[in-house]
C-alpha positions in Angstrom: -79.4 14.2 33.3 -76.5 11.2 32.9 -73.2 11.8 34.4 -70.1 11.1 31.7 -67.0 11.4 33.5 -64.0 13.0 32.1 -61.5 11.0 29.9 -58.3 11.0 31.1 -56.0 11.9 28.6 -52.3 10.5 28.5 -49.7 12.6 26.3 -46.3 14.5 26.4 -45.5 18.2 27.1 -43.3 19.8 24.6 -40.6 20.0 27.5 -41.3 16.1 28.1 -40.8 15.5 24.3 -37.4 17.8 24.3 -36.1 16.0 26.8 -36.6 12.7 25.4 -34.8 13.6 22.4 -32.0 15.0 23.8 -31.7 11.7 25.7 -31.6 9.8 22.3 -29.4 12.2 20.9 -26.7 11.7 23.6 -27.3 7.9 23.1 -26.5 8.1 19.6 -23.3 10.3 20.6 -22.2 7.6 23.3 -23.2 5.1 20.5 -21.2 6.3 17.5 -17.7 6.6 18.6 -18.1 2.5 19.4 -19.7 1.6 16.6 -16.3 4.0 14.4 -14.1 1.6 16.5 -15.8 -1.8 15.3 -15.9 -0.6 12.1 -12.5 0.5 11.9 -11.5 -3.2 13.7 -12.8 -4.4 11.0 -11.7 -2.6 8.3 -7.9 -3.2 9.9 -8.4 -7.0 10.0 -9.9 -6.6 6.4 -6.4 -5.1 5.5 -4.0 -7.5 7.3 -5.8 -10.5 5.7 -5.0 -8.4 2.6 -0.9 -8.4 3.5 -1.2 -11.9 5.1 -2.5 -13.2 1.7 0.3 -11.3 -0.3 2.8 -12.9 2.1 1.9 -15.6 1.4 1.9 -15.1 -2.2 5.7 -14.0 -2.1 6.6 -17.0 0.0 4.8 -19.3 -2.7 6.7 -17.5 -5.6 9.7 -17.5 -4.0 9.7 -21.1 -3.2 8.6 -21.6 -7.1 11.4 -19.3 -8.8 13.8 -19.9 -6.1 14.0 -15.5 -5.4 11.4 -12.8 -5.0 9.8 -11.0 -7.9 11.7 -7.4 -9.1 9.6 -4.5 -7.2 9.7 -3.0 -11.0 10.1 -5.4 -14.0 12.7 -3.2 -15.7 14.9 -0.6 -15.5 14.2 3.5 -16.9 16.8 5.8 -18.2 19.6 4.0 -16.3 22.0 2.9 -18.9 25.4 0.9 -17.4 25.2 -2.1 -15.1 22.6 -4.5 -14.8 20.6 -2.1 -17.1 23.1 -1.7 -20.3 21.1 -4.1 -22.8 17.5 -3.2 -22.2 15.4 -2.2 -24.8 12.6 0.2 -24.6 9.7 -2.3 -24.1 12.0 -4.1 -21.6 12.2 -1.0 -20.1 8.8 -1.1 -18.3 7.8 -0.1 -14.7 5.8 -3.0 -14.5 4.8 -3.9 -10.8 6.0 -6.7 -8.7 2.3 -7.3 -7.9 1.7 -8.2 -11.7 3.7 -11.6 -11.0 2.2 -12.3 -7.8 -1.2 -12.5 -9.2 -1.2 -16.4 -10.5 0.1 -17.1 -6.9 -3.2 -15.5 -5.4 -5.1 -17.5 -7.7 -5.6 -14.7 -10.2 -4.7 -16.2 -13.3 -7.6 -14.6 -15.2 -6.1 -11.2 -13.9 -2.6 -11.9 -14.8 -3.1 -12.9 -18.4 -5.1 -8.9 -18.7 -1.0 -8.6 -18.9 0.8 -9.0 -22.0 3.9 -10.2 -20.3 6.3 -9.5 -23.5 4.9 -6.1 -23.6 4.2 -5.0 -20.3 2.9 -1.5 -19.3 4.6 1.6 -18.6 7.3 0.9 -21.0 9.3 3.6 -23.2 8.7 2.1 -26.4 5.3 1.4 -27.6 1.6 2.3 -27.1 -0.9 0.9 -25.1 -1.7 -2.6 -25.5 -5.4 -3.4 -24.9 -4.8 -6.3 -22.4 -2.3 -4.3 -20.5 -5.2 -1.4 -20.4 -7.7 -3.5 -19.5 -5.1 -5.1 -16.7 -4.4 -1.5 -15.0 -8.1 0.2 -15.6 -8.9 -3.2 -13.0 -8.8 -2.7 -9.5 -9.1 -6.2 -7.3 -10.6 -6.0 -3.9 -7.0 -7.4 -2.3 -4.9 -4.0 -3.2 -7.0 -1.9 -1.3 -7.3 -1.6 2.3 -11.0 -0.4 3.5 -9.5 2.6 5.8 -8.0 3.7 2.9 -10.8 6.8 1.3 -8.0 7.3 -1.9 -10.5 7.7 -5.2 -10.1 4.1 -7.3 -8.6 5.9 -10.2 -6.0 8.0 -11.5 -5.7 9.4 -14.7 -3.7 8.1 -16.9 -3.9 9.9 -19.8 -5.7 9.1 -23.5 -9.0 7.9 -21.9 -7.0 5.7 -19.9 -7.8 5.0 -16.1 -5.2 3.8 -13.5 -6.6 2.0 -10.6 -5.0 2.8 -7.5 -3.8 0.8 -4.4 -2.7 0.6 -0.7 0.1 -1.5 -0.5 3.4 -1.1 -1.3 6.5 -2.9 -1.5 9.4 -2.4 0.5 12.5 -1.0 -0.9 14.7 -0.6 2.2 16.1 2.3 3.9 17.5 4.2 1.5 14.9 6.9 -0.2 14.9 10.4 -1.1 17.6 11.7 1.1 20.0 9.8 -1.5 20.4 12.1 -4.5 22.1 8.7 -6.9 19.7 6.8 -8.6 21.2 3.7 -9.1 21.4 3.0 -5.2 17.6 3.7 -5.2 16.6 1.4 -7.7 19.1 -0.7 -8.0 21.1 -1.0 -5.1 19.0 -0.6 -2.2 19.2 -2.6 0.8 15.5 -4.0 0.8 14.1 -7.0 -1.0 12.7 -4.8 -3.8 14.7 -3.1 -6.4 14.5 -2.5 -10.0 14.8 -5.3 -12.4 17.3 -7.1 -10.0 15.7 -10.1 -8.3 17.0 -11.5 -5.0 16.7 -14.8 -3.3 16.2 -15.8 0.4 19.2 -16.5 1.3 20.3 -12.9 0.7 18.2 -12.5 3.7 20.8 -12.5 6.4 18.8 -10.4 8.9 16.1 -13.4 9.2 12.1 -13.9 7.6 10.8 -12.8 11.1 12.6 -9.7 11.2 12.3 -8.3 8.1 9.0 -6.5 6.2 8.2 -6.9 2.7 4.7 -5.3 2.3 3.4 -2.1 4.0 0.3 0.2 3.6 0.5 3.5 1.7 -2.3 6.2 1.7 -3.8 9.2 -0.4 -2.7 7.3 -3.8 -5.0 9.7 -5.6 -2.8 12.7 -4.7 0.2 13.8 -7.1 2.7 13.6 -3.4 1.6 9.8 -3.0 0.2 9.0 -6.2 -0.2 4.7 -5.7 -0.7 2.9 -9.0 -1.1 -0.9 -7.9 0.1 -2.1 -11.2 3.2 0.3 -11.5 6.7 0.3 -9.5 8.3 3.4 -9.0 10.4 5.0 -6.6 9.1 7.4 -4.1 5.6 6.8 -5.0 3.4 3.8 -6.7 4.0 0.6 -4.9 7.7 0.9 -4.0 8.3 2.8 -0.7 11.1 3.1 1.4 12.0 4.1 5.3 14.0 7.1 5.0 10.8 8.9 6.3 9.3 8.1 9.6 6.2 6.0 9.2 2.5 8.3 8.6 4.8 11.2 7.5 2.4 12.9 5.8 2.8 13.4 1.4 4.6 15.9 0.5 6.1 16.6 4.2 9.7 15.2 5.9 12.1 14.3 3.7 11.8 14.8 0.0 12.7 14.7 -3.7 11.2 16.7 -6.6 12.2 14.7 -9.6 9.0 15.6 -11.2 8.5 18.9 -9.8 6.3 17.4 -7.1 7.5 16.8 -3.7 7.5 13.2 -2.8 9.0 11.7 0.1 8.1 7.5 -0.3 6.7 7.2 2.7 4.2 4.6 4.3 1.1 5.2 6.5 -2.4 4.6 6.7 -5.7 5.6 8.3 -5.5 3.6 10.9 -4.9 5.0 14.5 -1.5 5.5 15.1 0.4 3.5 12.5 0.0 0.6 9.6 -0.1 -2.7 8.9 3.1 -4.4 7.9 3.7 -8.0 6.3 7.3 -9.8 6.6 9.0 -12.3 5.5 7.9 -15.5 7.3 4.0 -14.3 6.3 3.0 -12.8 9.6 1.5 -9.5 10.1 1.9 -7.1 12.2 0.6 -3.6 13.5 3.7 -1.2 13.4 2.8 1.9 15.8 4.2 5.4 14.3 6.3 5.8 17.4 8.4 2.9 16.7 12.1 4.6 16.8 13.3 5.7 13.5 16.4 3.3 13.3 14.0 0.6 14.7 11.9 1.6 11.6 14.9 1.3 8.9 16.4 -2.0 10.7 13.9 -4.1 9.8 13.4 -2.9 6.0 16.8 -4.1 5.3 17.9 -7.6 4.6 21.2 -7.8 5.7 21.8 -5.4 8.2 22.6 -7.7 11.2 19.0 -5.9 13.2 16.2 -7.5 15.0 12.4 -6.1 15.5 11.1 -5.6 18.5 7.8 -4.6 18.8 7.9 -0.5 20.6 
C-alpha cells in the first residue's frame, strides 16, 4: 500500500476575510477625504484661472474703449437721468459679459448677439441669435465647485444657461430701498447703462474687486443668468451682505415676491474667489470683517485690502 501525504491547503477563515475588508474599508475612508481635497484644489484653481482670464479681459477692454463695459447694457423702468431717451429695445438687461467675449477670444460667441437688438429687452421678441447666444453656456462662466443645474427656464421653449461669476456692483444692495442708487449710482465699477473709466478708480487696481463667484444660480433666491445683468441676482452682486450668506437669508429685498439678498459665495471652504482690478486673484475667506468686505467693492472710497 503507497503512502500519499496530505496536501496542505492554504486559504482564509471567514473571520480572516472580514478583517481584511474592514482594513480596506478604513483605507478607502482615510483615502477619500484626500482625494475631496485634491479635487476640490483643483476645481478652485480651475475657477481662479476662470476670474484671472476675465480680469484680464476687462483690463484689455478697458485699455481698448478707454472705460469698463456697463454691468447691464441698458436701463428698465427708470425714466429721468441718464435713462430719459431710451427706447424699449435699448432697454435691455444685456450682460456686461456679452462685450467681454471678443476680448477672451470668443468672437464666434459674441456675434450669437444681435448687438442692435440685444436680449432681455422690453420691446420685441426673441431674436434667434440672441436665443441661440443665451441657450449657450461656455466652459469660462462656470466654476467646477459650483453643482447649480446649466439651465434655467426661460420661458417659450427657451433655455437660459446659468453662471458663477458675477460682477461687482459695490456696497450698496438691498438694504437701499431707491433704485436709482442701485443701478445707477452705486459706488462699484458696475452699474446700469453708465460706463466708468479707470481713473474713476481712486481707491487703486490692487485694492479694488471686479469679479466674484456666486452659487445656487438655479434657485429663484440666486437665480445667475451669465448673459443677463440684474440687481440682486444674475451677474450683478453687491456687498451689503456678508460674503457665503446664504440665498434668501441676511439682508433682503422682495421686488418680485422672492427674497433676494445679492450676495456672493461659493462652494469652496470658507469663502470665494475674487478677481480685481490689476488682474490678480485672490481667495477672500468669509470671515473677512464686513467693512473690510464693502471697502474694497468701492472705487473711490479712500480703503485698502488687507488680506484677514
Amino acid at each position: 500500500m503507497r503512502y500519499s501525504p496530505t496536501r496542505l491547503r492554504i486559504a482564509f477563515t471567514l473571520i480572516e476575510l472580514l478583517v481584511v475588508i474592514a482594513i480596506i474599508a478604513i483605507l478607502i475612508m482615510l483615502l477619500l477625504p484626500a482625494v475631496q481635497k485634491v479635487r476640490e484644489a483643483s476645481a478652485r484653481a480651475k475657477c481662479a484661472n476662470n476670474l484671472k482670464q476675465m480680469g484680464l479681459a476687462l483690463a484689455n477692454y478697458e485699455q481698448n474703449q478707454k472705460f469698463y463695459p456697463p454691468g447691464r447694457h441698458g436701463c428698465d423702468g427708470i425714466t429721468n437721468g441718464p435713462c430719459s431717451s431710451q427706447t424699449d429695445i435699448q432697454r435691455n438687461a444685456a450682460s456686461g459679459f456679452i462685450l467681454l467675449l471678443p476680448y477672451m477670444e470668443q468672437q464666434n460667441l459674441y456675434e450669437l448677439f444681435d448687438q442692435n437688438d440685444l436680449p432681455y429687452n422690453q420691446g420685441s421678441t426673441w431674436q434667434s441669435a440672441n436665443r441661440a447666444g443665451v441657450e449657450f453656456r461656455p466652459s469660462f462662466v462656470v466654476c467646477p465647485s459650483d453643482p447649480s443645474k446649466p439651465f434655467v427656464d426661460g420661458g417659450s421653449g427657451i433655455k437660459l444657461a446659468t453662471g458663477s461669476y458675477a460682477l461687482v456692483q459695490g456696497s450698496v444692495g438691498p438694504s437701499d430701498g431707491i433704485s436709482a442708487n442701485l443701478k445707477l449710482y452705486n459706488n462699484g465699477m458696475f452699474m446700469y447703462k453708465i460706463t466708468l473709466a479707470l481713473a474713476g478708480m481712486t481707491d487703486g487696481t490692487s485694492n479694488t474687486i471686479m469679479i466674484g463667484e456666486t452659487y445656487e444660480s438655479d434657485t429663484p433666491e440666486s437665480r445667475n443668468m451669465w448673459t443677463q445683468g440684474a440687481r440682486h441676482e444674475s451677474s450683478m452682486r453687491s456687498t451689503n451682505n456678508a460674503l457665503n450668506t446664504l440665498p434668501g437669508t441676511g439682508i433682503t429685498t422682495s421686488p418680485y415676491g422672492i427674497d433676494l439678498n445679492g450676495a456672493f459665495g461659493s462652494h469652496h471652504t470658507s469663502g470665494a474667489n475674487f478677481v480685481f482690478a490689476d488682474g490678480h486673484v485672490a481667495f477672500i475667506r468669509d470671515s473677512i470683517s464686513l467693512s473690510t468686505y464693502k471697502a474694497i467693492s468701492t472705487r473711490a472710497g479712500n480703503e485698502s485690502f488687507g488680506q484677514e
